[in-house]
N, C-alpha and C positions, 0 to 999 in steps of 0.2 A: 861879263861884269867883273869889276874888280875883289880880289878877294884882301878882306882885314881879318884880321886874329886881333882880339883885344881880352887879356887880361883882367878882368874888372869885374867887382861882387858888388861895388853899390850899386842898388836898382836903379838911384836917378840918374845916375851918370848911364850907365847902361841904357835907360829908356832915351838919355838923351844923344849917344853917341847913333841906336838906331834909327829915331828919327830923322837926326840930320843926316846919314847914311842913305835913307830914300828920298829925301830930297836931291843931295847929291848925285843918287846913281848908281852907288858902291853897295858889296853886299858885305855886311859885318859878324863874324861868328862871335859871340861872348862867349866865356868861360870863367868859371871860379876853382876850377881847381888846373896845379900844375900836368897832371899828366891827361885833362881835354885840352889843357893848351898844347902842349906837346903834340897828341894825337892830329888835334886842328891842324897843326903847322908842317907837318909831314903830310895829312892828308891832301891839303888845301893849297902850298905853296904860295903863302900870301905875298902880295906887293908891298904890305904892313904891316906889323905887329904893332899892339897898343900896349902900355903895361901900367896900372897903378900901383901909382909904389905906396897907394895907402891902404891896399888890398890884404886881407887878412892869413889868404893862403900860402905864403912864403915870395912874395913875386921879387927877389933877386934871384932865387934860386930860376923861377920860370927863365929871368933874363939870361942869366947864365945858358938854361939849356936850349933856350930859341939860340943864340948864338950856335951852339953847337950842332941845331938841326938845323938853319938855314942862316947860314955866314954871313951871307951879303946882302941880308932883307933887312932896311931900315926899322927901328925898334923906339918908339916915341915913349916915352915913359913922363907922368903927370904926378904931382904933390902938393902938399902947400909948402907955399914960399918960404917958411920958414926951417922947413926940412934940409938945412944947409948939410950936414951929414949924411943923411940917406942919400941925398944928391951925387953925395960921394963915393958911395957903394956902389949905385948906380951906373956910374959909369965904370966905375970898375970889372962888374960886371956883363957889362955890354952893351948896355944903350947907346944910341945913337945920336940921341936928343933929349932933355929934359925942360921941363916948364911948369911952370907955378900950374895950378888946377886955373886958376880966375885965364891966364895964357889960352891954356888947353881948352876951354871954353869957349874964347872968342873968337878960337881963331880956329873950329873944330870942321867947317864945313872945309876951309882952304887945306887942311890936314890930308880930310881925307878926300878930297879933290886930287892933293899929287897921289896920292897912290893910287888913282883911278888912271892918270896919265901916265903912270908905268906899268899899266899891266899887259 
């Protein structure tokens, strides 16, 4: 089974990323703090990383150090649209990819569908 690392403390998004995760197939680890994500991603060697950047824990910094513990592991990071700056950290940081939450939502099962087909 594929493995995801996702970043994320609101519970609906949480409850929703793992729902659609067993429908999908994929197995999804949460976390709310930077150093289970860390541990996650060193332990786990995900095909994903997920990261909200409306997350209360520091999640540039997590982006930052997923970059540094697994370079070449796609990094999807979600906000609202409106976050044109955060956007900008973001990527500075090391995301991969970013998109509006309403984005991240629709298009959440096709998400993590491709990291199920790179594992």
């Amino acid at each position: 089974m594929a493995q995801i690392v996702a970043f994320v403390d609101d519970l609906f998004f949480q409850a929703k990323i793992l729902e659609t995760a067993k429908h999908v197939g994929v197995e999804v680890r949460t976390c709310t703090t930077v150093s289970a994500f860390l541990a996650d991603i060193s332990k786990h060697s995900p095909a994903l990383v997920v990261v909200d950047l409306n997350a209360k824990n520091k999640p540039l910094d997590a982006i930052a150090q997923a970059r540094e513990a697994a370079p070449t592991t796609p990094v999807i990071c979600f906000l609202s649209h409106v976050q044109v700056e955060l956007a900008a950290q973001a990527r500075v940081a090391g995301c991969s990819e970013i998109m509006p939450r309403s984005k991240f939502t629709q298009e959440l099962a096709t998400i993590l569908g491709r990291a199920k087909s790179h594992s």
